[in-house]
N, CA, C and O atoms as CSV, one atom per row, in Angstrom:
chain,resi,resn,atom,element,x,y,z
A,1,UNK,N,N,-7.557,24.679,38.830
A,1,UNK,CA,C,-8.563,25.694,38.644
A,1,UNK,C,C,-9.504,25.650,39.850
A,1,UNK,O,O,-9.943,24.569,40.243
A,2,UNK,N,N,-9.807,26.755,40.419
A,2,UNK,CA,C,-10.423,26.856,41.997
A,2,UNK,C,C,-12.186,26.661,41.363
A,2,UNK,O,O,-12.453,27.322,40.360
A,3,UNK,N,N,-12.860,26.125,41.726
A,3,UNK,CA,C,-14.066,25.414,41.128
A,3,UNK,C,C,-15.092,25.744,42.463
A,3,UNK,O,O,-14.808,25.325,43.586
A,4,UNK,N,N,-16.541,26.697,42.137
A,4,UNK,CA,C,-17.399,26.338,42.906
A,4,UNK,C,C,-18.326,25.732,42.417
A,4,UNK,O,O,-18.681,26.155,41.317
A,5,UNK,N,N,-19.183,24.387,43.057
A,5,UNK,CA,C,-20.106,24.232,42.711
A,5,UNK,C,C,-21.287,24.321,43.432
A,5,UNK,O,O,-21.253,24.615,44.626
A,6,UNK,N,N,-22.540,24.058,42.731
A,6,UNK,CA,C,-23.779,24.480,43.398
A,6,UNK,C,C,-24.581,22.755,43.967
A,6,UNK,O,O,-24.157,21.613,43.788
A,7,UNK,N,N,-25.274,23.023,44.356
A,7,UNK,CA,C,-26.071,21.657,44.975
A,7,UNK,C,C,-26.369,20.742,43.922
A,7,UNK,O,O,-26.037,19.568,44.087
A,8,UNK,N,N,-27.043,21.144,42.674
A,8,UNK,CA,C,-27.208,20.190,41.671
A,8,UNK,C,C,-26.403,19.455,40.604
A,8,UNK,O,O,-26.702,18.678,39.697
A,9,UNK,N,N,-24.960,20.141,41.177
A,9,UNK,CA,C,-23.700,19.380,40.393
A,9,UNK,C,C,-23.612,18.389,41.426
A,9,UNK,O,O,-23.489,17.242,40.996
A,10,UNK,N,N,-23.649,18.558,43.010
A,10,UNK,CA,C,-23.656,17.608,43.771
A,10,UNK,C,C,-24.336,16.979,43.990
A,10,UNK,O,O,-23.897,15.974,44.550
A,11,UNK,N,N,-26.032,17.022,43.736
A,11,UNK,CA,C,-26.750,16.159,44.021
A,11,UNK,C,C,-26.812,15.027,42.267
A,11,UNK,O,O,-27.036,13.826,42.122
A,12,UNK,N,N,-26.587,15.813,41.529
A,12,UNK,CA,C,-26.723,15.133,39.933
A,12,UNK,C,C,-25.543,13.872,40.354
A,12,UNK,O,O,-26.084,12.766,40.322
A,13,UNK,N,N,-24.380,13.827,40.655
A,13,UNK,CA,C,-23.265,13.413,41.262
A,13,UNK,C,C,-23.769,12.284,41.382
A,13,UNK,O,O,-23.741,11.256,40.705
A,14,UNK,N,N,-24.705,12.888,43.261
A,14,UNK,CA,C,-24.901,11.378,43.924
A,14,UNK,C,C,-25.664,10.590,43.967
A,14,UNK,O,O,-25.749,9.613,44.711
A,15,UNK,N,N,-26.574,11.092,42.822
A,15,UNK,CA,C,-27.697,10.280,42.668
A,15,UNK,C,C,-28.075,10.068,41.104
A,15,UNK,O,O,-28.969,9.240,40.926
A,16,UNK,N,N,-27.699,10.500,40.285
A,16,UNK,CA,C,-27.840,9.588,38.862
A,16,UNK,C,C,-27.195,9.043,38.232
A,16,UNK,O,O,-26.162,8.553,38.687
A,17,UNK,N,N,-27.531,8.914,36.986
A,17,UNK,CA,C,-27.169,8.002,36.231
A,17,UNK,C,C,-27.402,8.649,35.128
A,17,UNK,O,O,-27.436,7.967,34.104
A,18,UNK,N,N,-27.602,9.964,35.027
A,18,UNK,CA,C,-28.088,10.280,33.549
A,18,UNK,C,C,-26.630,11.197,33.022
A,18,UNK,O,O,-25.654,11.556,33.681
A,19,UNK,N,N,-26.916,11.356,31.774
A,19,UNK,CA,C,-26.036,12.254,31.200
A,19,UNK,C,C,-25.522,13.607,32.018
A,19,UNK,O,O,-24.552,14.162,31.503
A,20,UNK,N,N,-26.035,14.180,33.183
A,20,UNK,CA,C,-26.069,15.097,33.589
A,20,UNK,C,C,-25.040,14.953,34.505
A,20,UNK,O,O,-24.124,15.729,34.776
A,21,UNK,N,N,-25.363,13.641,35.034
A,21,UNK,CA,C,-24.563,12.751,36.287
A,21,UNK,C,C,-23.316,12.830,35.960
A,21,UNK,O,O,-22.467,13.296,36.720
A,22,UNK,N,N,-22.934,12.141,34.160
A,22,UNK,CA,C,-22.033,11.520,34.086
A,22,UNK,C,C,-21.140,13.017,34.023
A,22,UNK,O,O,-19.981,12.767,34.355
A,23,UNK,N,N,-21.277,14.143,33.777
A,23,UNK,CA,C,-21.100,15.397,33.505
A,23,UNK,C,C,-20.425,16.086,34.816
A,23,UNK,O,O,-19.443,16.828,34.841
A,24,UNK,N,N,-21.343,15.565,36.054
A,24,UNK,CA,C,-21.340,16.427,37.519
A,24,UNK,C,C,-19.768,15.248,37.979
A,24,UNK,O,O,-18.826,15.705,38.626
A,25,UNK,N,N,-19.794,14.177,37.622
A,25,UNK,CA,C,-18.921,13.485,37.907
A,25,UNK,C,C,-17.489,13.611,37.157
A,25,UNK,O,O,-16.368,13.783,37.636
A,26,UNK,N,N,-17.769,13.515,36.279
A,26,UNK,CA,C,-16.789,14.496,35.157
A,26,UNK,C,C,-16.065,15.574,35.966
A,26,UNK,O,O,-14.985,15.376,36.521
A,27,UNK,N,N,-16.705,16.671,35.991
A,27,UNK,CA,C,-15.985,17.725,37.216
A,27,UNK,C,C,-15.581,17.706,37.992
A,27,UNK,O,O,-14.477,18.230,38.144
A,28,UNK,N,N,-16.265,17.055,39.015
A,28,UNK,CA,C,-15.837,16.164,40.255
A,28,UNK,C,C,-14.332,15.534,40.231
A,28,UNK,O,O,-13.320,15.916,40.817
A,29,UNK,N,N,-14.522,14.528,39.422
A,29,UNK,CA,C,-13.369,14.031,39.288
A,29,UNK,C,C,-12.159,14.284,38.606
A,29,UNK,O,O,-11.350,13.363,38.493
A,30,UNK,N,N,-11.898,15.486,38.098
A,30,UNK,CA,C,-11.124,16.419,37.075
A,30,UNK,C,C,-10.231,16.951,38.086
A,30,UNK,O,O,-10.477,17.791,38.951
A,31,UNK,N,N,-8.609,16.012,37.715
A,31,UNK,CA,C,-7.763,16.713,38.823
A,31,UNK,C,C,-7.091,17.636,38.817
A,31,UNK,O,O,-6.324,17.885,39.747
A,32,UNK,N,N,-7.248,18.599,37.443
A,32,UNK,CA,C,-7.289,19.998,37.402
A,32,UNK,C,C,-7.958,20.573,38.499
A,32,UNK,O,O,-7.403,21.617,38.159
A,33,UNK,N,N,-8.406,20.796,39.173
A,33,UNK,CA,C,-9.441,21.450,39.740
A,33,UNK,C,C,-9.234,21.186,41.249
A,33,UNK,O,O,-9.068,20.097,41.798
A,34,UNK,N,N,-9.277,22.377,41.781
A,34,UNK,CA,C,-9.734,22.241,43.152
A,34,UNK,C,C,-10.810,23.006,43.646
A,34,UNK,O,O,-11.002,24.073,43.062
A,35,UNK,N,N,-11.740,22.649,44.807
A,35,UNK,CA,C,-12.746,22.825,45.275
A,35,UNK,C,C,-12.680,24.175,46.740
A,35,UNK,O,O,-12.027,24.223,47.783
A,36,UNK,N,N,-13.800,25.180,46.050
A,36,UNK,CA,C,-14.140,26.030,46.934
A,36,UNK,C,C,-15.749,25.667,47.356
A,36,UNK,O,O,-16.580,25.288,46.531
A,37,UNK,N,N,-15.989,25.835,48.624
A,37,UNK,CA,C,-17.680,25.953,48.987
A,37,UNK,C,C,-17.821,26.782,50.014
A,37,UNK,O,O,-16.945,27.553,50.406
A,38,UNK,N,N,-18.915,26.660,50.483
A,38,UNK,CA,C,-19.624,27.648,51.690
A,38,UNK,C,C,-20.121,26.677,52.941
A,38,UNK,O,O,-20.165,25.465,52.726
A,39,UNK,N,N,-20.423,27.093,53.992
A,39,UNK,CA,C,-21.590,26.206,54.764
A,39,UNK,C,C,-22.818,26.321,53.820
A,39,UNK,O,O,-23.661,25.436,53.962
A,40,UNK,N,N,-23.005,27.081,53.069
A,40,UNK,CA,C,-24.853,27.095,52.591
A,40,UNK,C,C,-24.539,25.811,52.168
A,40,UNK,O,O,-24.990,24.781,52.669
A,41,UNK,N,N,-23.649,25.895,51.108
A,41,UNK,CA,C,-23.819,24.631,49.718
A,41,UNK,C,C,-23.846,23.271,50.910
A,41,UNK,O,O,-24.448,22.316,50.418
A,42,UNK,N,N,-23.491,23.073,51.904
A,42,UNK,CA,C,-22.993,21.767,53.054
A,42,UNK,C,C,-24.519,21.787,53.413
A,42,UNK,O,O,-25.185,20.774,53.200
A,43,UNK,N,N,-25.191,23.102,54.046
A,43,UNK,CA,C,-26.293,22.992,54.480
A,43,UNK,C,C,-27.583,22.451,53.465
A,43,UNK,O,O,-28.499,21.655,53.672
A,44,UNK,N,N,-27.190,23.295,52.243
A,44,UNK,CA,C,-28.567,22.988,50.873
A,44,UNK,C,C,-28.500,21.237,51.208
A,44,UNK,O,O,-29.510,20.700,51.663
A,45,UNK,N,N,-27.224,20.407,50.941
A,45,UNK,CA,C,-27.425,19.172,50.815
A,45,UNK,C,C,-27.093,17.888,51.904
A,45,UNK,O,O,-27.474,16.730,51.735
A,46,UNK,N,N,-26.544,18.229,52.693
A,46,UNK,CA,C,-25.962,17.029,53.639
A,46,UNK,C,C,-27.507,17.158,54.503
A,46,UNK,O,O,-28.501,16.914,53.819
A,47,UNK,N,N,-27.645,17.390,55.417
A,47,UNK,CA,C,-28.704,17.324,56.346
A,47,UNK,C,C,-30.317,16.422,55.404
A,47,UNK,O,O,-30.976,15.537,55.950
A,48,UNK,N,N,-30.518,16.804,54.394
A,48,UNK,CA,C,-31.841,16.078,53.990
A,48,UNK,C,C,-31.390,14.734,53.567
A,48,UNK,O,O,-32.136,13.772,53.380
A,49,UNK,N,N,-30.217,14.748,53.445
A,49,UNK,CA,C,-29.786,12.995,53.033
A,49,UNK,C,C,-29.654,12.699,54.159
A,49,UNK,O,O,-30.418,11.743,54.287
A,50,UNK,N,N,-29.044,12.931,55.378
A,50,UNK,CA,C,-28.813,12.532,56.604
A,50,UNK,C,C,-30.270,12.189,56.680
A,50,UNK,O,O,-30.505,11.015,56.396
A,51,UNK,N,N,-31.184,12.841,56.957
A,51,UNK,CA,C,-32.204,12.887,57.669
A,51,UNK,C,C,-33.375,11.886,57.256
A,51,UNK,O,O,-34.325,11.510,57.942
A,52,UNK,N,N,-32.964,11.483,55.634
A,52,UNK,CA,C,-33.663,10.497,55.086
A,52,UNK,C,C,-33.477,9.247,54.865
A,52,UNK,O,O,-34.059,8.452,54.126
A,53,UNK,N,N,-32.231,9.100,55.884
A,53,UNK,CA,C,-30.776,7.887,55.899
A,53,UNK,C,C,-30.601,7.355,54.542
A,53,UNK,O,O,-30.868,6.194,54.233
A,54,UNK,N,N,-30.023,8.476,53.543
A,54,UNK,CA,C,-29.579,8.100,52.386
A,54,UNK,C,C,-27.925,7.974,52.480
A,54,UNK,O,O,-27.159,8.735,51.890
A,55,UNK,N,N,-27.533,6.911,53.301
A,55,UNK,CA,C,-26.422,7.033,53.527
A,55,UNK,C,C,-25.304,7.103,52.347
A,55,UNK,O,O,-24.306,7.812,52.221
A,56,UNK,N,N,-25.749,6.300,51.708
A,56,UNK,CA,C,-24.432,6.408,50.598
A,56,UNK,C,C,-24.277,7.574,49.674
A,56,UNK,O,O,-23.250,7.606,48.996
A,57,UNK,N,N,-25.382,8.788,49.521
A,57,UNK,CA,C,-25.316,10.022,49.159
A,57,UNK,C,C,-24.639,10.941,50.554
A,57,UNK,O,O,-23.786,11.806,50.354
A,58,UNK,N,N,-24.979,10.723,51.494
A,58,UNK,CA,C,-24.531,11.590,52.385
A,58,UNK,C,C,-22.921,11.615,52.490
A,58,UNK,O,O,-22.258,12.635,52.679
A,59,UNK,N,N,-22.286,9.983,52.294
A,59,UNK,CA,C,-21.253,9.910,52.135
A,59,UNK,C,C,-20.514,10.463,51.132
A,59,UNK,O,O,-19.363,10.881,51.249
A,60,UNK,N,N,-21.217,10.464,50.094
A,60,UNK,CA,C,-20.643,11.395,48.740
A,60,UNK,C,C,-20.348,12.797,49.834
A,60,UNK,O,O,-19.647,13.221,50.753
A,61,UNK,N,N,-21.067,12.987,49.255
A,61,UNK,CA,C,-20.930,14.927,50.218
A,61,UNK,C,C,-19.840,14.957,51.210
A,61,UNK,O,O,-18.910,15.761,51.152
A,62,UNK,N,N,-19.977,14.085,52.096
A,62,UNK,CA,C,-19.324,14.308,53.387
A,62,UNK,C,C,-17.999,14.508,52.417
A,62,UNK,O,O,-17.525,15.640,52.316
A,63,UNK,N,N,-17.383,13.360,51.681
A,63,UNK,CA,C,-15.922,13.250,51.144
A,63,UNK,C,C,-15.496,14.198,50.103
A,63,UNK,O,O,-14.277,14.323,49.988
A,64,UNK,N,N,-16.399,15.038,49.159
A,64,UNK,CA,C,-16.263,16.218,48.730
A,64,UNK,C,C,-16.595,17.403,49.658
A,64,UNK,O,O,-16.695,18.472,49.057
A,65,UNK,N,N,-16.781,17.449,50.948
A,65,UNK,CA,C,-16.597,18.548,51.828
A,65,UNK,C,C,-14.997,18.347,52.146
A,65,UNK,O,O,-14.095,19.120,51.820
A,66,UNK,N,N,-14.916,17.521,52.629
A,66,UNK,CA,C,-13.414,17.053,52.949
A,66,UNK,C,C,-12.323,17.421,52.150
A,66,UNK,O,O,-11.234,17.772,52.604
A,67,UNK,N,N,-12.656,17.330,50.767
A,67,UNK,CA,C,-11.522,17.586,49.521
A,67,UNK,C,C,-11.347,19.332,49.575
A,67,UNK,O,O,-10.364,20.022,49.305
A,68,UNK,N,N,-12.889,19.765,50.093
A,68,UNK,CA,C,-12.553,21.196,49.941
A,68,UNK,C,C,-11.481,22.089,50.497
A,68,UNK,O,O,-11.272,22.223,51.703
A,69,UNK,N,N,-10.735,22.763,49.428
A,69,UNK,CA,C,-9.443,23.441,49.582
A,69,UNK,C,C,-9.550,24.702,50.293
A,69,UNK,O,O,-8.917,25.049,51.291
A,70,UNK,N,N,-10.804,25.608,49.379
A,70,UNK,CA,C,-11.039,26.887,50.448
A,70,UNK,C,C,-12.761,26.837,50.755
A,70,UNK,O,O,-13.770,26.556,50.108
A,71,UNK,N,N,-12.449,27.264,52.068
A,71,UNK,CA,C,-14.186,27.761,52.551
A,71,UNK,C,C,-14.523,29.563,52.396
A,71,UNK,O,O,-13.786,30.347,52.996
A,72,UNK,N,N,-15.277,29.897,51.844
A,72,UNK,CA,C,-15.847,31.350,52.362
A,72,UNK,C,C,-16.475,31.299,53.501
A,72,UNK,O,O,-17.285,30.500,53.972
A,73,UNK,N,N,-16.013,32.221,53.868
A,73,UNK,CA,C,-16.242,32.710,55.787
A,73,UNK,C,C,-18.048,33.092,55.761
A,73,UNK,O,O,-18.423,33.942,54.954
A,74,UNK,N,N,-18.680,32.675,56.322
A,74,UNK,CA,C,-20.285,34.108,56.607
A,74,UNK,C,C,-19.808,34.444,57.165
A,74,UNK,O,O,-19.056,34.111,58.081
A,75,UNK,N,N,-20.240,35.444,56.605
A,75,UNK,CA,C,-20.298,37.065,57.662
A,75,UNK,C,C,-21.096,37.932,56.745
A,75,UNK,O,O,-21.492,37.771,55.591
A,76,UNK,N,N,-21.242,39.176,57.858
A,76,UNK,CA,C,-22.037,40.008,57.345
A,76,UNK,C,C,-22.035,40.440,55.605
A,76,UNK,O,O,-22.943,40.664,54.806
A,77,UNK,N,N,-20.304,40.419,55.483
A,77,UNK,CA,C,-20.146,41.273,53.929
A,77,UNK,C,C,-20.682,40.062,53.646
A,77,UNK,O,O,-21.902,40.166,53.773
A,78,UNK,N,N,-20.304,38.717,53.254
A,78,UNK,CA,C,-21.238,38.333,52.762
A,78,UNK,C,C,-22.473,38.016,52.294
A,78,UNK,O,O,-22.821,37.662,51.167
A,79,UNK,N,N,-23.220,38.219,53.491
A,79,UNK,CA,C,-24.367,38.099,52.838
A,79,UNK,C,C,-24.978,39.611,52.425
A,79,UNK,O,O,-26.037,39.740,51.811
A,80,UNK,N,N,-24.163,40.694,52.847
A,80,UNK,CA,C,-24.442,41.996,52.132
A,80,UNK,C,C,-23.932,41.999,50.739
A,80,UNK,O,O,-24.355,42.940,50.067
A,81,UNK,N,N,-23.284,41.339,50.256
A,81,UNK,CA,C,-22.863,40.911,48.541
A,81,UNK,C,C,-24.045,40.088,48.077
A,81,UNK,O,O,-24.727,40.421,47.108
A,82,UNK,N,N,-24.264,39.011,48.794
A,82,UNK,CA,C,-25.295,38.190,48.133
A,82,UNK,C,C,-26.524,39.218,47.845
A,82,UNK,O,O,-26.917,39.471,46.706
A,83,UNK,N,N,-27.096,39.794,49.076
A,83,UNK,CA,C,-28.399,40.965,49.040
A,83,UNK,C,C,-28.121,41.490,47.034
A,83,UNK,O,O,-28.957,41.543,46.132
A,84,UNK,N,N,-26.541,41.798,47.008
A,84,UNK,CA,C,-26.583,42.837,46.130
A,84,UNK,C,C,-26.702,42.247,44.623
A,84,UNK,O,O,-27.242,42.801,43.666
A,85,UNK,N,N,-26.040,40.945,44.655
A,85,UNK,CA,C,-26.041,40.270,43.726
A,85,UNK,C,C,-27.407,39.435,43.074
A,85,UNK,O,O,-27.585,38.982,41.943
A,86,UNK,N,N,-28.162,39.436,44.119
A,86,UNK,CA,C,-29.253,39.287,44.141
A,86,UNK,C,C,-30.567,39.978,43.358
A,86,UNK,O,O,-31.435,39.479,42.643
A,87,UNK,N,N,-30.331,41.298,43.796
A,87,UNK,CA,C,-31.154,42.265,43.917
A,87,UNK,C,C,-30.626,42.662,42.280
A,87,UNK,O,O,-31.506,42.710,41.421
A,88,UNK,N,N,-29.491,42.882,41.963
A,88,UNK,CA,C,-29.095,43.188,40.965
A,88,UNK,C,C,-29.517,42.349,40.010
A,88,UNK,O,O,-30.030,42.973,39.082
A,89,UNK,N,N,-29.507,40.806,39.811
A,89,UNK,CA,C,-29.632,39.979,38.637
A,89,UNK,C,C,-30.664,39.589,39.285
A,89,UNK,O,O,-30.222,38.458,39.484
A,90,UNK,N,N,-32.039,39.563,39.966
A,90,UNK,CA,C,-32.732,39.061,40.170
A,90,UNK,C,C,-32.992,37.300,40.429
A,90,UNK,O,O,-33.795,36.544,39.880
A,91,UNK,N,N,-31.922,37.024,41.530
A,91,UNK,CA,C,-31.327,35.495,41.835
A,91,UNK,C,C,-32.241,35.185,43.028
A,91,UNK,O,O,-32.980,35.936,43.666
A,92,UNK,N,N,-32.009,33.984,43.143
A,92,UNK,CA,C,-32.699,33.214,44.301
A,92,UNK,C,C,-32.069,33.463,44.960
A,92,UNK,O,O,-31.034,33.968,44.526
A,93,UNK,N,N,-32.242,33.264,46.834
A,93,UNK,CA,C,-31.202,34.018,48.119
A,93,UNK,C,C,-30.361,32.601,48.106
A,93,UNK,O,O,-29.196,32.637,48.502
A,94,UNK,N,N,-30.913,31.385,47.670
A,94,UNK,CA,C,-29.090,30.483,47.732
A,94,UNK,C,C,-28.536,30.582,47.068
A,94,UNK,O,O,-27.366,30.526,47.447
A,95,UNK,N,N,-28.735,30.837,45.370
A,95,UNK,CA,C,-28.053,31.269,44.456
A,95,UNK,C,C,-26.925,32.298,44.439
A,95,UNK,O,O,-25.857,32.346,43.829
A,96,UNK,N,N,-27.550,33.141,45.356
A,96,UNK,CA,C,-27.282,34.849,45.405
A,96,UNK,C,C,-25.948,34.460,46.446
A,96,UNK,O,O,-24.842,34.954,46.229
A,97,UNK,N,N,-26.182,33.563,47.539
A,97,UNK,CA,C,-25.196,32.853,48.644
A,97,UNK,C,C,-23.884,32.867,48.224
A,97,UNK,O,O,-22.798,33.380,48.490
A,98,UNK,N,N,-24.818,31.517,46.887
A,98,UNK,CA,C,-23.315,30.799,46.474
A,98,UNK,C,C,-22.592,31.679,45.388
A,98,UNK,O,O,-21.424,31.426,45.095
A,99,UNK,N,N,-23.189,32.576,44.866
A,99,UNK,CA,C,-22.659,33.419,43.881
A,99,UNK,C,C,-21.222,34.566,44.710
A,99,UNK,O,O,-20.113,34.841,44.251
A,100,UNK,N,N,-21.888,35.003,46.069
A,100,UNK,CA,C,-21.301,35.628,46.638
A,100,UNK,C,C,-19.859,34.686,47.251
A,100,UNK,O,O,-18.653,34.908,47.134
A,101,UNK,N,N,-20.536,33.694,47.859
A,101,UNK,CA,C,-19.080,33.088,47.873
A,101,UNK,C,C,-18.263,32.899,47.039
A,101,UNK,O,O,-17.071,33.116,47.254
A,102,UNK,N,N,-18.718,32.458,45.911
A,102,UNK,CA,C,-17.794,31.999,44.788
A,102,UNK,C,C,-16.579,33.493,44.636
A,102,UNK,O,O,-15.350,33.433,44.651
A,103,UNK,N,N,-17.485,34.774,44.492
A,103,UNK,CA,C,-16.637,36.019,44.330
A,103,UNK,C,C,-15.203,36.108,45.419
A,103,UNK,O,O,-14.013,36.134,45.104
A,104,UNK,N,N,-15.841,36.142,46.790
A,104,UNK,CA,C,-15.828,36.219,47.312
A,104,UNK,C,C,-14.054,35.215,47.709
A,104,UNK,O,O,-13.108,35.605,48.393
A,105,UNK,N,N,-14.197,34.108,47.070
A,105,UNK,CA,C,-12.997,33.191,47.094
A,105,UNK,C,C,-12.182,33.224,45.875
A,105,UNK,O,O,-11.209,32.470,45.842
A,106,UNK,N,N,-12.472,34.127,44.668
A,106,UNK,CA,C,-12.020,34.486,43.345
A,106,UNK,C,C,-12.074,33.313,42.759
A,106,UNK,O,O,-11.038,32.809,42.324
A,107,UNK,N,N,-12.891,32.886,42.683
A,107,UNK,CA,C,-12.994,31.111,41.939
A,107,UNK,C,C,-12.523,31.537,40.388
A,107,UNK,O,O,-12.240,32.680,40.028
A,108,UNK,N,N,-12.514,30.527,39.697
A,108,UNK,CA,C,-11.899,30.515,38.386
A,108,UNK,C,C,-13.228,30.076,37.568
A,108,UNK,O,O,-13.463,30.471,36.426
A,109,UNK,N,N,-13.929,29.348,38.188
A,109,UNK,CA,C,-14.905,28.956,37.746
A,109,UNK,C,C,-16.347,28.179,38.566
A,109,UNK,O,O,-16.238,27.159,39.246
A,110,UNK,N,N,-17.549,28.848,38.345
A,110,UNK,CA,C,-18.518,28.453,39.264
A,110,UNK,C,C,-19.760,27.331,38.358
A,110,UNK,O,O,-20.532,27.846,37.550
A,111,UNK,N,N,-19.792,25.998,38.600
A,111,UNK,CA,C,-20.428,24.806,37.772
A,111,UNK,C,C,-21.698,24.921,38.420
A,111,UNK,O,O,-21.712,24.962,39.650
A,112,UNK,N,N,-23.027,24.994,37.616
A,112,UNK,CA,C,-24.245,24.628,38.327
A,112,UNK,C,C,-25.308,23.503,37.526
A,112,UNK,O,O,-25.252,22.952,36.426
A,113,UNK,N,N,-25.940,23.476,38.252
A,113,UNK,CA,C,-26.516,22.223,37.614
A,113,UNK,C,C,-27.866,22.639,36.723
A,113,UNK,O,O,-28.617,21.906,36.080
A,114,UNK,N,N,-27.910,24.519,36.980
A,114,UNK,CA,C,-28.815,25.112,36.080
A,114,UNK,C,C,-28.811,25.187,34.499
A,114,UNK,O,O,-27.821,25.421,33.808
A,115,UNK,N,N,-30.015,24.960,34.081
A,115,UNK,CA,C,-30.173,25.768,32.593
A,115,UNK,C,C,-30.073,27.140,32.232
A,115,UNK,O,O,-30.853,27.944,32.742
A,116,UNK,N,N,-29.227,27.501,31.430
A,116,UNK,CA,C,-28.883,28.412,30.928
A,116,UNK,C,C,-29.798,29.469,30.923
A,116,UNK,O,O,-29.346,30.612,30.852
A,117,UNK,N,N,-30.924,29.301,30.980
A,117,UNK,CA,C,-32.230,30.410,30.907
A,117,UNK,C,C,-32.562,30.739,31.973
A,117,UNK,O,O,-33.539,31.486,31.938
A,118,UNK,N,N,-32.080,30.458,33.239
A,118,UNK,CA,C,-32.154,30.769,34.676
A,118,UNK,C,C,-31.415,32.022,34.672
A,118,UNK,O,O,-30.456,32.315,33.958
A,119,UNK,N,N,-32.157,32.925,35.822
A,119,UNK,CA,C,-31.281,34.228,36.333
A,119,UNK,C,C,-29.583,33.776,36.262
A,119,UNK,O,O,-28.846,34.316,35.437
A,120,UNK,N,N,-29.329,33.255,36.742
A,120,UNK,CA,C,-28.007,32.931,37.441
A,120,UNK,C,C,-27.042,33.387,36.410
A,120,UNK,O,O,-26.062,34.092,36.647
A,121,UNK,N,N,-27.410,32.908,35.192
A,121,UNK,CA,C,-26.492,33.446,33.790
A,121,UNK,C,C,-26.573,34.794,33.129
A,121,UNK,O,O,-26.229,35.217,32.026
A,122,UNK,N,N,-27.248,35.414,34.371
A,122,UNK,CA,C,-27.068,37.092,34.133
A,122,UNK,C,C,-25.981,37.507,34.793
A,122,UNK,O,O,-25.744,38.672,34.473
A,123,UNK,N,N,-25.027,36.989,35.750
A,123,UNK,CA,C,-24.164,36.863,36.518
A,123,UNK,C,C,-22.632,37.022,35.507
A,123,UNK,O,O,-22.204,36.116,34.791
A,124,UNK,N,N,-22.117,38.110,35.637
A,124,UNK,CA,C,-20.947,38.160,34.771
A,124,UNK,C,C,-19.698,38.014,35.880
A,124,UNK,O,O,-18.632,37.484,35.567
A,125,UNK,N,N,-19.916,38.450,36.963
A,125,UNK,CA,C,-18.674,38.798,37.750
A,125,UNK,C,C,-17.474,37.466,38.088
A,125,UNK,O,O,-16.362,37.718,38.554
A,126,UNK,N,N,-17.963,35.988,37.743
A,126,UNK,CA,C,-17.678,34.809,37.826
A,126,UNK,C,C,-18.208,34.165,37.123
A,126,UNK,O,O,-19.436,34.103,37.176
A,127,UNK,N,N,-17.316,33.271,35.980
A,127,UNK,CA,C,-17.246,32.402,34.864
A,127,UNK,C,C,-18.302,31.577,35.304
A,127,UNK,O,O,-18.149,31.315,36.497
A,128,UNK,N,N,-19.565,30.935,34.699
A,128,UNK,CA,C,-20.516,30.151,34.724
A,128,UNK,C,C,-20.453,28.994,33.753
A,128,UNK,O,O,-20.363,29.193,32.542
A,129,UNK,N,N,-20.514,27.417,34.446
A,129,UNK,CA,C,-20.693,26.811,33.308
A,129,UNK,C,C,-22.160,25.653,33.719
A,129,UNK,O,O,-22.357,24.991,34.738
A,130,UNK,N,N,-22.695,25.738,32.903
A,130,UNK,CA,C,-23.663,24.718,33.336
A,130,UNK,C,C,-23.614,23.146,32.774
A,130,UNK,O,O,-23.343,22.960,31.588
A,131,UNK,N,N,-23.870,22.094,33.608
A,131,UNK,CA,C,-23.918,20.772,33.238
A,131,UNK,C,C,-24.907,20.332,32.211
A,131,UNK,O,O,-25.011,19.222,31.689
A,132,UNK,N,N,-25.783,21.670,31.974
A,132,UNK,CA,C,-26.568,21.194,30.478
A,132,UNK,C,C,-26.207,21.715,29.436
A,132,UNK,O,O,-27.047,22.093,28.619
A,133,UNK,N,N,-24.937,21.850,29.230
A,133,UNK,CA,C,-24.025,22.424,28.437
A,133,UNK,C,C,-24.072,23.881,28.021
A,133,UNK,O,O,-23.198,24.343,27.288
């Protein structure tokens, strides 16, 4: 199953320990699944762990960039989808990013680390599941 996820399935991942964690890891490690991302989702999280020498999170990331099967391209349509997807469900512009990529790569399914009461689950065009069940 082609799987996007968002920063807080990856950051829940590499840094807890809570139920949420054990959840983001859960997915993660589900060999059903293969992995679509973007540069945003690489950009939202690798660079502030780099930069705060959290090495052993950065290493997480780096090795789930690596696993990734497909990338969405930027380019213009893209981020002219995100604008729309955006504008339409009233999303945040990384949200709106990763939403567009996810379309964009026909994912099967897009995991975030949001609550259900967030814009994002106004989003019909790609299956949503969130790690807070």
């Amino acid at each position: 199953m082609l799987t996007y996820v968002d920063a807080g399935v990856l950051i829940a991942a590499a840094r807890g320990r809570s139920a949420e964690a054990s959840r983001a890891l859960a997915v993660l490690d589900d060999a059903a699944r293969e992995f679509a991302a973007s540069d945003f989702l690489r950009l939202e999280v690798l660079p502030k762990a780099v930069y705060n020498k959290r090495q052993a999170e950065a290493a997480f990331y780096e090795r789930f960039f690596q696993g990734v099967r497909q990338w969405a391209a930027v380019s213009q349509a893209l981020l002219d989808s995100a604008r729309a997807v955006a504008t339409e469900h009233g999303l945040a512009a990384m949200d709106a990013l990763h939403i567009a990529a996810a379309e964009a790569l026909g994912v099967a399914q897009f995991v975030t680390g949001e609550k259900k009461e967030k814009p994002l689950f106004r989003v019909t065009s790609v299956p949503i599941w969130s790690l807070h069940g």
